[in-house]
Every structure is written in structure tokens, then in C-alpha cells.
C-alpha positions as CSV (number, residue, x, y, z in Angstrom):
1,X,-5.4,103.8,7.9
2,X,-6.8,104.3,11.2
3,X,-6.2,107.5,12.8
4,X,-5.1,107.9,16.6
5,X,-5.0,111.1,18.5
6,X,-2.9,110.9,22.1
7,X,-2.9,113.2,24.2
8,X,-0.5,113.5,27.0
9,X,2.0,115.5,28.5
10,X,5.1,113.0,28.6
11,X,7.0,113.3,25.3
12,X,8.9,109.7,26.7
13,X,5.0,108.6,26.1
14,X,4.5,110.3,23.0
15,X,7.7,108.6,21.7
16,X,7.2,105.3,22.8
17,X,3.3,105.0,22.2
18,X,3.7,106.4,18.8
19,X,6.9,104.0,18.0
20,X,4.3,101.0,19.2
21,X,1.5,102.4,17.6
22,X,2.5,103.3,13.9
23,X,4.6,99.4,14.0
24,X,0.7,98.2,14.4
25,X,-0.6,100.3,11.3
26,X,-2.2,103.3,13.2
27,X,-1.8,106.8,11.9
28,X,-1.0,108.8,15.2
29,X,-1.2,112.2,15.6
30,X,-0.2,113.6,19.4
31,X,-1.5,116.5,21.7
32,X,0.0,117.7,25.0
33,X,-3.1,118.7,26.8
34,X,-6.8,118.5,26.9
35,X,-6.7,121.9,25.4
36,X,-5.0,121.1,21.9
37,X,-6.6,117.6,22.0
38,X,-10.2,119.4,21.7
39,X,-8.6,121.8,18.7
40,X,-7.4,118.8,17.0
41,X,-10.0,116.4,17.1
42,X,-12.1,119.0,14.7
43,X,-9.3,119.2,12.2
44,X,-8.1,115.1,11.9
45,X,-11.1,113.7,12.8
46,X,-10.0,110.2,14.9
47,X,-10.7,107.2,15.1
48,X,-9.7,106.4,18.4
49,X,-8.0,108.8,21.8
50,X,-5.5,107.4,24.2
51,X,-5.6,110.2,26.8
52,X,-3.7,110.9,29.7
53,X,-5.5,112.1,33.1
54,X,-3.3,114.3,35.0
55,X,-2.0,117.2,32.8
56,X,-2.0,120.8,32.9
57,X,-4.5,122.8,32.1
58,X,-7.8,120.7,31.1
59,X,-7.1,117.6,32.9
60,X,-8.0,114.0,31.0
61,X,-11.5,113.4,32.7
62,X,-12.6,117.2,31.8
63,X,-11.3,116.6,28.3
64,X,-13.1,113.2,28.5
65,X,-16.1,114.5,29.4
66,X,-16.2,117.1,26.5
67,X,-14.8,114.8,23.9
68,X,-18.0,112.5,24.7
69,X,-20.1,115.4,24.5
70,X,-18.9,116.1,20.7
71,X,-19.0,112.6,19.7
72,X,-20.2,110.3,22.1
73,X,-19.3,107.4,20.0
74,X,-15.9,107.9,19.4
75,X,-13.7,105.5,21.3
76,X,-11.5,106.8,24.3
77,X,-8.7,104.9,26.2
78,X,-7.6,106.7,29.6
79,X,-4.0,106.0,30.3
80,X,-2.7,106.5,33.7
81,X,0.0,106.3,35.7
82,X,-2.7,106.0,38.9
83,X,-4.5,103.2,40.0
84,X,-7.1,105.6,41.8
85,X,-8.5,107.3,39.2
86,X,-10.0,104.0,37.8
87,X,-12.5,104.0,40.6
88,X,-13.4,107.9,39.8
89,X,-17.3,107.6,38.3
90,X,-15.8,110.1,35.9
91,X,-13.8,107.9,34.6
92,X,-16.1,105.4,33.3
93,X,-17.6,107.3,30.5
94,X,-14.2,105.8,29.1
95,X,-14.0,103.1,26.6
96,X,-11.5,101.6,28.5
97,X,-8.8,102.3,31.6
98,X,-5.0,101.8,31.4
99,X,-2.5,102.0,34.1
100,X,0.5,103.0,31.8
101,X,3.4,100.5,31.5
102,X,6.8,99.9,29.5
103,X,4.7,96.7,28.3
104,X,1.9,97.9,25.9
105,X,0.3,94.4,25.4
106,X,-2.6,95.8,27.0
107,X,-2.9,99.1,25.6
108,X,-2.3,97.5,21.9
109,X,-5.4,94.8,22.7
110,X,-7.5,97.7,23.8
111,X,-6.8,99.7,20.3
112,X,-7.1,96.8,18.3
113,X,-10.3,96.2,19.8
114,X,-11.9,99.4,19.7
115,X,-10.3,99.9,16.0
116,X,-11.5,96.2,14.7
């Protein structure tokens, strides 16, 4: 089974996403900053990160930035309530950018694309 680690601050997004998520067949494990997202992806060792941008402490593009500099292969989805950030050049060392949504056709065809 596929493991997912997402990281964001909303627990309405942790519920939902996960809900989503596990229906597809992904193990998910959450994280509510870029702090404890660092500490866990040593100990579970994903497959994939859905990661928010705008949290406290280590925001989503400096946790981005650090994730890709311990393994630059490992697939990372920024999801975002903002538009703007998509246009950030820190933003593109992401796998792919979501603008977050009640409808998570998108985010589930990004996953399943990255995962395949």
C-alpha cells in the first residue's frame, strides 16, 4: 500500500483528504506543519506529500525546499487555497500545484499519477 504524508494545518483538510484518500487505497499519515512533516518523513518513509503552503511555523515552500533536498525524487503535491503562490519560482520545484477544493478530482488524478 502506498503511503501518503499530508501536511497541513486544517484538520477539515485532514479529515476530508484522508476520507478521499484511504477510499482510493493510500495509507495516509497526517502532519500539521512543515516542522513535524520533516520528523515524519524519516520515520514512515512516503511515497508521496500533499503539502499545504501557508502554515505556521515552516511554511509549505520552506518545507518543500528541504523535503527536496533529502530526497529529491520523492513526489510532492502543493495544495493551496491561493492562486498566487502558483506563480512563486519556489513553487515549481513541486511535482504538481493544487488550488484546494471540496472537489478532489484533481488532487486524486495528481496522486494516482505520481503513485502509478
Amino acid at each position: 500500500m502506498k503511503k501518503i504524508l499530508l501536511v497541513d494545518d486544517e484538520d477539515s483538510i485532514h479529515l476530508l483528504y484522508r476520507e478521499e484518500l484511504e477510499e482510493e487505497g493510500y495509507e495516509v499519515h497526517s502532519a500539521l506543519s512543515g516542522e513535524e512533516a520533516l520528523a515524519q518523513l524519516k520515520i514512515i518513509a512516503p511515497d508521496l506529500v500533499i503539502l499545504d503552503i501557508n502554515m505556521p511555523g515552516i511554511n509549505g515552500i520552506d518545507a518543500l525546499r528541504q523535503i527536496k533536498e533529502i530526497n529529491p525524487a520523492l513526489p510532492v503535491i502543493l495544495s493551496s487555497a491561493y492562486q498566487e503562490f502558483k506563480q512563486d519560482l519556489a513553487t515549481w520545484a513541486s511535482d504538481e500545484y493544487i488550488v484546494k477544493s471540496s472537489n478532489l478530482d484533481e488532487l486524486k488524478a495528481a496522486v494516482k499519477k505520481h503513485l502509478a
